[in-house]
matplotlib code that plots the C-alpha trace (Angstrom):
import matplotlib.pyplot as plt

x = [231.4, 231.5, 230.6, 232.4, 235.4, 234.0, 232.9, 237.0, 238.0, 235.5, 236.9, 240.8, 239.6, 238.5, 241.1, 243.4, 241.5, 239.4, 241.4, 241.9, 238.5, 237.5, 241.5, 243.7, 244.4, 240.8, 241.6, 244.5, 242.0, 241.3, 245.2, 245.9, 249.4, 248.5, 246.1, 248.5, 251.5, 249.4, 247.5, 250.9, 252.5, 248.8, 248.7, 252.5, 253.4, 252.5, 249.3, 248.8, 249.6, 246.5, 244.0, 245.2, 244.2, 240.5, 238.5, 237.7, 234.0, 234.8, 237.1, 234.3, 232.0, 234.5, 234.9, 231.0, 230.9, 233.2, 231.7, 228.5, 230.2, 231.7, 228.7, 226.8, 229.0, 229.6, 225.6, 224.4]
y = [57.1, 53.7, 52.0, 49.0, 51.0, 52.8, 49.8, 48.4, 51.7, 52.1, 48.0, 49.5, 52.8, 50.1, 47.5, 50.3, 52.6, 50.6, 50.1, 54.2, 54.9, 55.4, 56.3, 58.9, 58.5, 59.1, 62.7, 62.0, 60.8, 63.9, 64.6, 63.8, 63.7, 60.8, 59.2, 59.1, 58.0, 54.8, 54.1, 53.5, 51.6, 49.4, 49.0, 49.6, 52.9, 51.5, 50.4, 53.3, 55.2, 53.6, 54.7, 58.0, 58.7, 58.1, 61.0, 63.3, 62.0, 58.5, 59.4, 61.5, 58.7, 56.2, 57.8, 58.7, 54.8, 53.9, 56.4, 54.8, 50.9, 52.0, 53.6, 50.7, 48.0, 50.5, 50.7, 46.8]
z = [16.1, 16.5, 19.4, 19.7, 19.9, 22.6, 24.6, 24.1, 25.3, 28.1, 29.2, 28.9, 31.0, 33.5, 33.6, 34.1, 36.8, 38.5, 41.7, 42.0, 42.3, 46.2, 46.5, 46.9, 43.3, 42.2, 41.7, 39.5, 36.9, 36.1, 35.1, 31.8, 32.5, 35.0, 32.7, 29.9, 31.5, 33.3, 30.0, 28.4, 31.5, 31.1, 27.5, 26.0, 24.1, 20.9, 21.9, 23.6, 20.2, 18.8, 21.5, 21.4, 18.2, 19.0, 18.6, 21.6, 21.7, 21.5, 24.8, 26.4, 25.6, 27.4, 30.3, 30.6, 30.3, 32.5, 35.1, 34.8, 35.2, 38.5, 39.8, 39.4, 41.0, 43.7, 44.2, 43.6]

ax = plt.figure().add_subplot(projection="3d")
ax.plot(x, y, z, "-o")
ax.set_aspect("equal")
plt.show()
């Protein structure tokens, strides 16, 4: 795994769903129907593409990541 592309991915996961934590939405992000359709709107389908073919641990690690970046400007 590398983590560089997991860093990128965990900065695209944040860019994108940043402002729907501490929302309504915030539930949504467990919808990968929701998550897929805003990732593309964010990044473009072809883009997109590209991410998607990340492994499953590089996601999981992303969105561990991106868990742990919200946590902390939430609690600073």
């Amino acid at each position: 795994m590398n983590i560089r592309t997991v860093y990128e991915l965990t900065d695209v996961l944040t860019e994108c769903f940043e402002r729907d934590v501490g929302t309504e939405l915030e539930e949504m992000l467990h919808d990968d129907k929701f998550v897929t359709s805003k990732l593309k709107k964010h990044l473009g389908t072809k883009v997109f593409k590209e991410y998607d073919t990340l492994s499953e641990e590089v996601w999981r690690e992303a969105w561990m990541d991106f868990g742990l970046k919200i946590w902390k400007k939430q609690n600073t």
